[in-house]
Every structure is written in structure tokens, then in C-alpha cells.
Backbone as numpy.savetxt, mean C-alpha at the origin, in Angstrom:
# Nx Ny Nz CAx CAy CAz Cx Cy Cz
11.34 -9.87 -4.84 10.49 -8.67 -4.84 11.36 -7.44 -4.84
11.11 -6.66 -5.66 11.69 -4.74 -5.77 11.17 -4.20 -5.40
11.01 -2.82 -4.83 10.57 -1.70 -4.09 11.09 -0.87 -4.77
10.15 -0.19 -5.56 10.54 1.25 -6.25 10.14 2.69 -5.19
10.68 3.27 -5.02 10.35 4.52 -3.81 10.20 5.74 -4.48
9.13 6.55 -4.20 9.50 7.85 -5.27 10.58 8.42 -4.37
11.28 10.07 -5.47 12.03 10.36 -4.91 11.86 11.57 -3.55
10.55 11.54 -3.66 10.05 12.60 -2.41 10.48 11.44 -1.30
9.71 10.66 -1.02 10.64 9.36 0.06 11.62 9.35 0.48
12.65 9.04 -0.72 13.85 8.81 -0.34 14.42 10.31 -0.06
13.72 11.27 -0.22 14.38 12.80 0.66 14.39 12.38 1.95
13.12 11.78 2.24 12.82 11.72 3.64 13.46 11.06 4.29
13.93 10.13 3.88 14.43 9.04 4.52 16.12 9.19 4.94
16.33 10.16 3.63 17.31 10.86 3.54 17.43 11.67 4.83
17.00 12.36 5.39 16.92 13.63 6.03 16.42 12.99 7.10
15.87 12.06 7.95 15.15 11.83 9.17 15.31 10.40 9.25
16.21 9.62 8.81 16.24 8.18 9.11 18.00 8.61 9.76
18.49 8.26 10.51 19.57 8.40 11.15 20.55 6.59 11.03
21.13 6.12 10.82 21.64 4.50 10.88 21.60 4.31 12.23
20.57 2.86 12.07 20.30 2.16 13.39 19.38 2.59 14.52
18.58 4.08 14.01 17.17 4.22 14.89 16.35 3.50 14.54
15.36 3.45 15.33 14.36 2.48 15.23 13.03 3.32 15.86
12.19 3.02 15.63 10.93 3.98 15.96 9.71 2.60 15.97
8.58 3.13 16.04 7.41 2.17 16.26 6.28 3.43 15.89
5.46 1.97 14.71 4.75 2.80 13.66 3.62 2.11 13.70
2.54 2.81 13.41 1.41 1.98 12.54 0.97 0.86 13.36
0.23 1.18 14.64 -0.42 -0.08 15.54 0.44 -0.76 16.11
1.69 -0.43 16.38 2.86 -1.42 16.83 3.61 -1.89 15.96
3.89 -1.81 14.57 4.82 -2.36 13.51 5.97 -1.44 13.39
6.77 -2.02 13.99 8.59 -1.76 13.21 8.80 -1.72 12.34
9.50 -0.28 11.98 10.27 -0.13 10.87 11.80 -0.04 11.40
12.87 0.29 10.79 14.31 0.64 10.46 14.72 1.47 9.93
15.28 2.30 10.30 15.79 3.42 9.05 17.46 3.12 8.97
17.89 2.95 7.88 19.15 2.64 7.31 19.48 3.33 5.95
20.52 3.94 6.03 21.46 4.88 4.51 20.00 5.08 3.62
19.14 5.71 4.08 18.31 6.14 2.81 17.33 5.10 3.02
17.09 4.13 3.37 16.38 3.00 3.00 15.18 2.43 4.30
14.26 1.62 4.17 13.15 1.70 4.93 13.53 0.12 4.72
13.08 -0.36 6.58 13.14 -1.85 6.68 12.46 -2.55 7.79
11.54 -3.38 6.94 10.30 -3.76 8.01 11.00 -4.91 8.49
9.66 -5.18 9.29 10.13 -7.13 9.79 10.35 -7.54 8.52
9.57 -7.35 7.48 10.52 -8.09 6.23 10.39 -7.19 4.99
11.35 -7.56 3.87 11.52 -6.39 2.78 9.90 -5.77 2.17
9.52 -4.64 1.84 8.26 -4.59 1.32 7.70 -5.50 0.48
6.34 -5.54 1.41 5.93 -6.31 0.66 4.17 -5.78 1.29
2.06 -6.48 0.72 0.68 -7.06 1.21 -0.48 -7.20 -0.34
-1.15 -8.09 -0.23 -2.11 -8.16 -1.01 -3.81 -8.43 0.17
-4.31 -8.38 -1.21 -5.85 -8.88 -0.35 -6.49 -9.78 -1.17
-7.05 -10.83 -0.21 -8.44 -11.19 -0.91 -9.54 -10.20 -0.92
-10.67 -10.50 -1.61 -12.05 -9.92 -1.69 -11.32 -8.29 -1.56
-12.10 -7.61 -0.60 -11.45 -6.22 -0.73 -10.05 -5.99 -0.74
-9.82 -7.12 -0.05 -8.57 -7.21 0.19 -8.17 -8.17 -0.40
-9.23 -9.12 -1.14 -8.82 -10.15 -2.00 -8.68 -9.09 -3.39
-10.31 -8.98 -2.47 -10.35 -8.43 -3.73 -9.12 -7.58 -3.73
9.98 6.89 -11.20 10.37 5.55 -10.64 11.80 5.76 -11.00
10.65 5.22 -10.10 11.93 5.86 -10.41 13.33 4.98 -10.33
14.02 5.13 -11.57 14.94 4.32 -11.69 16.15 4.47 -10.51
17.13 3.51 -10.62 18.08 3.58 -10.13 18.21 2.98 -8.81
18.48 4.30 -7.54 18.86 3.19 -6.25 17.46 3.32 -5.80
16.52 3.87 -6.00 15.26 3.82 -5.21 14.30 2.86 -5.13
14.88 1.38 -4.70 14.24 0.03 -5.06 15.24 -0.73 -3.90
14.47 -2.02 -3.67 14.80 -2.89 -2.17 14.44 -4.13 -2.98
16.08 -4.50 -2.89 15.65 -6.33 -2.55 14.89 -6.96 -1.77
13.74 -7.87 -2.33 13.27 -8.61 -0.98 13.75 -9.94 -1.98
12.28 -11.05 -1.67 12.64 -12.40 -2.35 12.47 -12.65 -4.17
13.40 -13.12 -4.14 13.84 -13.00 -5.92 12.48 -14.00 -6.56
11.21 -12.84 -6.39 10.25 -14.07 -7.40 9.94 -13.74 -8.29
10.62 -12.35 -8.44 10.74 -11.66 -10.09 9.17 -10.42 -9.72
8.16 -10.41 -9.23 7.08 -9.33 -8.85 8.20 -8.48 -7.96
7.65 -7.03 -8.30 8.17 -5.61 -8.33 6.84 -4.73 -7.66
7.00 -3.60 -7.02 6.03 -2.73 -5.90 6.92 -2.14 -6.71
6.20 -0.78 -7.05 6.50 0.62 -8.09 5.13 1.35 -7.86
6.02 2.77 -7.18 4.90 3.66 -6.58 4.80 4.98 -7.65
4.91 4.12 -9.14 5.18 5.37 -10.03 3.75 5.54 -10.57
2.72 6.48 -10.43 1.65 6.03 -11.13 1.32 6.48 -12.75
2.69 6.90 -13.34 2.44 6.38 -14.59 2.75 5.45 -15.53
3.07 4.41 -14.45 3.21 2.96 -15.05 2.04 1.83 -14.74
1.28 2.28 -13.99 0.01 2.01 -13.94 -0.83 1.33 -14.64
-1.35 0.69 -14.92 -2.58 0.14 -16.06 -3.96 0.66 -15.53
-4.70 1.87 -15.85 -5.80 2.60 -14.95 -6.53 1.63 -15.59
-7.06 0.88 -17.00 -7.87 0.17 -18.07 -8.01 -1.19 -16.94
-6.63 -1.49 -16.38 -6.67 -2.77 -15.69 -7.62 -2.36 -14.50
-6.83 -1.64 -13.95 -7.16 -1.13 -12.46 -8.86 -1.02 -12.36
-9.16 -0.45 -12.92 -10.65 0.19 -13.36 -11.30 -1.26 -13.67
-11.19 -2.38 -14.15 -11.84 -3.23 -14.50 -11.71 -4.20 -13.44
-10.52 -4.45 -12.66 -10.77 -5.07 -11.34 -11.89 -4.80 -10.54
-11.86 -3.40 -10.24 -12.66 -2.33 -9.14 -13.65 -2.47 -9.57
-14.11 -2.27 -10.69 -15.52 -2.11 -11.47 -16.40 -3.39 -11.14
-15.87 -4.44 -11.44 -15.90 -5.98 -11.58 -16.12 -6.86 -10.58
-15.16 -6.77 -10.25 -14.92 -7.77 -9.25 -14.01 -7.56 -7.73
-14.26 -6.47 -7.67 -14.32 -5.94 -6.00 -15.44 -5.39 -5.60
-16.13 -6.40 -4.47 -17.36 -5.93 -4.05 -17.49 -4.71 -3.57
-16.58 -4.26 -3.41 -17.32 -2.56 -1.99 -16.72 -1.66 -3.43
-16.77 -1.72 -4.84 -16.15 -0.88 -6.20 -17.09 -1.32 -7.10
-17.89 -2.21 -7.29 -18.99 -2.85 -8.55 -19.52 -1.65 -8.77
-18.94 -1.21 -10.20 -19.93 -0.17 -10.84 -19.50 0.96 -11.42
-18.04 0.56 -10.08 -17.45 2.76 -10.19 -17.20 2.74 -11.71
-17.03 3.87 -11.77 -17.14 4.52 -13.19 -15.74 4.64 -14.02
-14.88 4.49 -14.84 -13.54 5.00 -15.08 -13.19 6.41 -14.52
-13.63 7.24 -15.05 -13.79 8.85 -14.52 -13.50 8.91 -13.23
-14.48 8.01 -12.70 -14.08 8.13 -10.66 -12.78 7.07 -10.65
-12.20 6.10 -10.96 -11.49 5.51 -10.76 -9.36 6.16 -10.84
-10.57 7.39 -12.45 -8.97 7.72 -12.85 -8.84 9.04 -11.58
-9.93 9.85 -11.36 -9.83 10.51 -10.16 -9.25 10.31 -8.78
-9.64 9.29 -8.60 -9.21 8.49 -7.30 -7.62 8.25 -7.47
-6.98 7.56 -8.55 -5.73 7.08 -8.88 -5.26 9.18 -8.39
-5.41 10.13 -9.63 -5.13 11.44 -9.47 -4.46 11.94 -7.81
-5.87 11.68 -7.36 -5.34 12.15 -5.85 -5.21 11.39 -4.71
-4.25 10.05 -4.92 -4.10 9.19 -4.43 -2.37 9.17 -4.41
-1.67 8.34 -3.38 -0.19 7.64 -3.33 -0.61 6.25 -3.84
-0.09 6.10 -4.98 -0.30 4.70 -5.63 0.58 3.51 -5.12
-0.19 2.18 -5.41 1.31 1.33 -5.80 0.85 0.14 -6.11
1.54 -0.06 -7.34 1.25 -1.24 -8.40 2.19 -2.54 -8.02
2.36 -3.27 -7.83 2.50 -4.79 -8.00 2.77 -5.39 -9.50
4.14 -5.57 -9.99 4.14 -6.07 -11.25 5.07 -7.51 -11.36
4.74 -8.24 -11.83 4.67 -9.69 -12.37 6.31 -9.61 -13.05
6.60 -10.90 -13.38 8.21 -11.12 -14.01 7.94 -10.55 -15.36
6.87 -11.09 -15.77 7.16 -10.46 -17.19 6.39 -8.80 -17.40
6.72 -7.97 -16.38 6.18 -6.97 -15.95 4.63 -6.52 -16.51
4.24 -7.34 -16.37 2.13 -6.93 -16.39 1.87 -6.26 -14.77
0.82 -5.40 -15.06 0.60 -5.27 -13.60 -0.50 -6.67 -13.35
-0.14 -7.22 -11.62 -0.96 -8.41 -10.92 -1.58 -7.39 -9.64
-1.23 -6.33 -9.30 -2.25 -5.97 -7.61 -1.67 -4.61 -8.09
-2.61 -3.98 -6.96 -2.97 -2.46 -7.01 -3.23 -2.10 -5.27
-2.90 -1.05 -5.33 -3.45 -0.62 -3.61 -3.47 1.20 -3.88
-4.04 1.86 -2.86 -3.66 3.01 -3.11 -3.79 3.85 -1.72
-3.08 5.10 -1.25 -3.51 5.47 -0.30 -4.09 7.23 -0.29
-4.69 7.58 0.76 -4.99 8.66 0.53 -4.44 9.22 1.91
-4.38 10.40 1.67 -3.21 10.64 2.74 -2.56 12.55 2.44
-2.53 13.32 4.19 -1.86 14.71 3.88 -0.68 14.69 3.71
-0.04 13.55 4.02 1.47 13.20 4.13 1.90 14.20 5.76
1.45 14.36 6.50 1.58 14.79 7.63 0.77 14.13 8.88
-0.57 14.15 9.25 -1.22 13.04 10.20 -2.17 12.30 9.69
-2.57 12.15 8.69 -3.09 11.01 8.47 -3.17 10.02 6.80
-3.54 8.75 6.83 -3.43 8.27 5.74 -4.94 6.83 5.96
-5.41 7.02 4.38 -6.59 6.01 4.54 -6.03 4.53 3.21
-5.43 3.44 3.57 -5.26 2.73 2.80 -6.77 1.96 2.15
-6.87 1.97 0.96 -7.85 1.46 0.22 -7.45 0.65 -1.15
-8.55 0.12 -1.72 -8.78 -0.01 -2.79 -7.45 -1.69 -2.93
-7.68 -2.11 -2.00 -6.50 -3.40 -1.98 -6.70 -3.88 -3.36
-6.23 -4.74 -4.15 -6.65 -6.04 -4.84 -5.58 -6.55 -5.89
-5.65 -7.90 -5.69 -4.71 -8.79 -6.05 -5.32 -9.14 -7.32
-4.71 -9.46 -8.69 -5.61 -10.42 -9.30 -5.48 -11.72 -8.79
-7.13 -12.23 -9.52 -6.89 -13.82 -8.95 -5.77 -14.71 -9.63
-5.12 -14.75 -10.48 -4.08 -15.64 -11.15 -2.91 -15.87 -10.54
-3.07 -14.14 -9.26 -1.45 -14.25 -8.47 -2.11 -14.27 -7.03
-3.24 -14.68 -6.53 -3.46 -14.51 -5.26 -2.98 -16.21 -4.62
-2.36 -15.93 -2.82 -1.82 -17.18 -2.81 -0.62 -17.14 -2.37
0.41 -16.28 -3.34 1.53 -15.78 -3.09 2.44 -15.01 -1.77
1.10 -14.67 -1.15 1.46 -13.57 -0.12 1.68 -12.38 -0.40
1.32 -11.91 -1.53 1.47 -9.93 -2.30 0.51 -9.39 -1.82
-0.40 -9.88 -1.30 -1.05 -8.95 -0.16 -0.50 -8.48 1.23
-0.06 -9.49 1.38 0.99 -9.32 2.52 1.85 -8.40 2.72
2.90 -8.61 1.74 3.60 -8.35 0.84 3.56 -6.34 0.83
2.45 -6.08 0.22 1.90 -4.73 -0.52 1.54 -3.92 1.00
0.88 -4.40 1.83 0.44 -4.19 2.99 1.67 -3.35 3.83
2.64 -4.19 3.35 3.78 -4.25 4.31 4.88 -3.07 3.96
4.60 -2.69 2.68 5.27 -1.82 1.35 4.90 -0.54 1.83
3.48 -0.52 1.84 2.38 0.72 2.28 2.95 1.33 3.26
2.97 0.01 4.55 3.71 0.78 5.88 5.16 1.58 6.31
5.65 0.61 5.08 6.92 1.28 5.29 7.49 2.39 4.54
6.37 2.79 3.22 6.28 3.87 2.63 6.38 5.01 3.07
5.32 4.41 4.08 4.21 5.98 4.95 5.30 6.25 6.33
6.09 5.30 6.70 6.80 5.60 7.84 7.73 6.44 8.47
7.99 7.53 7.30 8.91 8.53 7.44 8.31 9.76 7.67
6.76 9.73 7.07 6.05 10.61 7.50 5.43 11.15 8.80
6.01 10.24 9.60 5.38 9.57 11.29 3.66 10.80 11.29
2.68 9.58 10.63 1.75 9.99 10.50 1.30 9.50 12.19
0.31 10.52 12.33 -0.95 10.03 13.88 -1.04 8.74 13.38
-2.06 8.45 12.69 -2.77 7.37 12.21 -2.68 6.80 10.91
-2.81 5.51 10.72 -2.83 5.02 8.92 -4.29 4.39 9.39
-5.40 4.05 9.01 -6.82 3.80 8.68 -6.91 2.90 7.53
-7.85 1.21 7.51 -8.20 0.96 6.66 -9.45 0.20 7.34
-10.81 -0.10 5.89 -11.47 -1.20 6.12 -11.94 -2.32 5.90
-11.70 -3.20 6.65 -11.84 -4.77 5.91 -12.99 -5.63 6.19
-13.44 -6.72 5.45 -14.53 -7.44 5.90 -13.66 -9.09 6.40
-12.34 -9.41 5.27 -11.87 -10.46 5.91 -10.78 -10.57 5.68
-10.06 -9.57 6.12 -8.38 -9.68 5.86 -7.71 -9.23 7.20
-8.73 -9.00 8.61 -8.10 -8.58 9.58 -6.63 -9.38 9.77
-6.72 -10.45 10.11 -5.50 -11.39 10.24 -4.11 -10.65 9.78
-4.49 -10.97 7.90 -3.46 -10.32 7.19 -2.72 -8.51 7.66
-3.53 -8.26 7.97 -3.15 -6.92 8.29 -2.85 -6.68 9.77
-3.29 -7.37 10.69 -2.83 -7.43 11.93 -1.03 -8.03 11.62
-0.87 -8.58 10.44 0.88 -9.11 10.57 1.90 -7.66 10.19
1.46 -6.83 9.87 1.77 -5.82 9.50 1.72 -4.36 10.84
1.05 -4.87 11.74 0.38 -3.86 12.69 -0.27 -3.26 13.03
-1.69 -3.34 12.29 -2.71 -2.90 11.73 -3.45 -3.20 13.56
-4.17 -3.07 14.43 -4.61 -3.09 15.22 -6.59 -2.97 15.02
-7.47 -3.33 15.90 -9.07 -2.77 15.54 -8.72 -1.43 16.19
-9.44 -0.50 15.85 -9.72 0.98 16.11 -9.95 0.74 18.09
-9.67 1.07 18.95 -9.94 1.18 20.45 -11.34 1.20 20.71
-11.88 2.38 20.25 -12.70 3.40 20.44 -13.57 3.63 19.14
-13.93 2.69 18.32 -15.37 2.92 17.50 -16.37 3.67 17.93
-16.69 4.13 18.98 -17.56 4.52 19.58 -17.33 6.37 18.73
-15.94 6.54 18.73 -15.64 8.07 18.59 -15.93 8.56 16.84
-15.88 7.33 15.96 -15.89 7.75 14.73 -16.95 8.02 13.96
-17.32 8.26 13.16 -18.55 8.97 12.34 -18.52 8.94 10.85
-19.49 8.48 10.38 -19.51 8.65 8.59 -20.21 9.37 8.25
-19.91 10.37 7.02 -20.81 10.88 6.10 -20.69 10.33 4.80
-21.87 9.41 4.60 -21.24 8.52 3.58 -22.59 8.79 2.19
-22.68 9.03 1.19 -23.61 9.06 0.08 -24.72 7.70 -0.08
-24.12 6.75 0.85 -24.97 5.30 0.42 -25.47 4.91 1.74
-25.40 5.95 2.48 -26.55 5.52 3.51 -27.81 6.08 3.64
């Protein structure tokens, strides 16, 4: 697995990762900061079933395990035609959205694509986020041909260590059956449901 980083990141990481601090992120998940570089319990990597099933060149990329799939947070390498037809299709809490809203969403979103050996895109995730206190991970999904693998895992794990230089308050997501998966990452249930509130169009 590769880790492509944009280069706003690697400023950061640049500038506020010191060799050999260590901090605690994201529900209790460890990161590392080392020469520029971000390092979880293991190299980036998360996928999902259903919701959850359902570049920059050069040094800005991390070895993990050599299975030839690549994490690239460039979003104009993107497949929006793909992306859009997953979501549309065959992610239940997305049946319907529109391209228009999909390419919108990609617009004002931190992307990150998942690409295959023979570089097709296989998963998608995206986050939304001020890059200061908070971030909402969404829109998980693996295709089915590569689910299995652990790139949910994997992508999950990518996300966190993306976002970790930003030392956001909070990272936010919602799942119907991937708690597990995302609890390996540090993902915790919310304390206090009691405090949160939707204004949502579909209620």
C-alpha cells in the first residue's frame, strides 16, 4: 500500500511533527510524527462494507504492504463517473444522489481514492472538515470486487492519520455496521448523544 499526502500536509507535518513525539488522536488512536511523515499503529490504511461497505508525486507517499493498491488524496485523479455510480447505486444512505450533488460534495470535500495495481480506482472516502476543530468522515465505500482485503480498514486508518496534524477537537462519523472496524482505528460511540441535534431535509 502507498500513501500519497498533499503538499499542504506534509507542511504540516513539516512544521509541528518534531522526531519521536507522540500525541493521542481521534478517540484514543496513536499517531507518530517522524521527518515529515505520519505513523499509525500501522502504515495508512480503512474501507467499508454497506456504508461502510458500502499528488502529488515524489516523497509524499508511505510504504505500507506491497499489494500494489495506493491511497492518493489528489482529487483530480479521481473517477467522479465511478464515484457517482457507487453512491447513486449501491450505497444505501446515497441511492439517487444526483451527479451535480456528488461532483459538489467531491468540490468541497478532503478526498481519498484507493487505487488497484493496475491503477483503476477500487474505494473512495471523503471528509469534510475546517481543517482546524472539526472533521465529518463520510461517504466510505469499497467496491465489491476488492472488499475482504481490509481497505476499509486500511482507508479508515489513512483518514486518521491525514487529519492528525491538524489536532482537530473532534473527527465524527456514521455507521449502521462497521462500528468494530472503526473502533480499530479509535473511533469511540459519541459519550453524550443526548447533546447532539439534526437539521436534516429527510425528516
Amino acid at each position: 500500500m502507498v500513501i500519497r499526502y498533499d503538499n499542504e500536509i506534509q507542511a504540516l507535518y513539516r512544521r509541528y511533527c518534531l522526531p519521536g513525539r507522540r500525541y493521542m488522536k481521534l478517540g484514543g488512536g496513536y499517531s507518530a510524527c517522524r521527518a515529515g511523515q505520519a505513523l499509525g499503529s500501522r502504515p495508512m490504511t480503512t474501507t467499508t462494507r454497506s456504508e461502510d461497505r458500502n499528488r502529488d508525486e515524489g516523497d509524499n507517499r508511505q510504504e505500507g504492504s506491497d499489494d500494489g493498491y495506493e491511497i492518493d488524496t489528489d482529487p483530480g485523479r479521481l473517477d467522479v463517473g465511478l464515484v457517482h455510480h457507487w453512491l447513486s447505486t449501491d450505497a444505501f444512505w446515497a441511492l439517487g444522489r444526483s451527479r451535480d450533488t456528488v461532483e459538489r460534495s467531491i468540490g468541497g470535500s478532503l478526498n481519498f481514492g484507493v487505487y488497484g495495481p493496475d491503477g483503476g480506482q477500487v474505494a473512495y472516502a471523503r471528509v469534510v472538515t475546517d481543517r482546524a476543530t472539526f472533521a465529518w468522515l463520510c461517504d466510505v465505500y469499497v467496491a465489491p470486487a476488492h472488499r475482504g482485503r481490509g481497505l476499509g480498514a486500511r482507508l479508515a486508518t489513512a483518514v486518521r492519520d491525514h487529519l492528525a496534524p491538524y489536532e482537530l477537537k473532534r473527527t465524527m462519523l456514521a455507521t449502521v455496521d462497521a462500528h468494530e472496524l472503526y473502533a480499530k482505528v479509535g473511533f469511540v460511540p459519541v459519550p453524550d448523544p443526548e447533546l447532539l441535534m439534526i437539521l436534516s431535509s429527510e425528516l
